[in-house]
N, C-alpha and C positions, 0 to 999 in steps of 0.2 A: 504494500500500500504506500501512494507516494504521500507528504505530508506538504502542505502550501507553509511556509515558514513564515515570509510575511511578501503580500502582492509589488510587484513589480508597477512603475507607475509608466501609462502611457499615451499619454498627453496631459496636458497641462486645458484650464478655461482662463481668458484675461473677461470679464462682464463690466466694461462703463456705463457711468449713467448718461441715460439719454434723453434729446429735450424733442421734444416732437414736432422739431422744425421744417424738416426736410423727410421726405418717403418718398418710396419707390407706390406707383400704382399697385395692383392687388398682381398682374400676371407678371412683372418684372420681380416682384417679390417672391413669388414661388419661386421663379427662376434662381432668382440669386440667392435662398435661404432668410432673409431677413428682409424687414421693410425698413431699417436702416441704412443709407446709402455710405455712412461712416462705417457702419462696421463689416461693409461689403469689400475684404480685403483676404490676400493669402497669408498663407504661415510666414513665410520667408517679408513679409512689408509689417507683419505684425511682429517677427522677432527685432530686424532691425529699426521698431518704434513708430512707423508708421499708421500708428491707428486711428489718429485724427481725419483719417478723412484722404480723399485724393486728390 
């Protein structure tokens, strides 16, 4: 029997707060995951700090 010692972590969440200034329409939202156009970004624009926005 194998034992789990303790889980492995594999990803990480960043959640800002948001002001409801700007949205995406309802079909570009589905599209892109969020009706956020700020936090409509990749890993690699979010690691190097990019998350304000584009």
């Amino acid at each position: 029997m194998d034992i789990i010692r303790s889980p492995k972590r594999v990803g990480y969440a960043f959640v800002p707060m948001q002001r409801m200034e700007k949205v995406y329409s309802p079909n570009k939202a589905m599209r892109a995951g969020t009706i956020f156009p700020e936090l409509n970004i990749t890993i690699d624009e979010y690691e190097r700090g990019l998350y304000n926005g584009k």
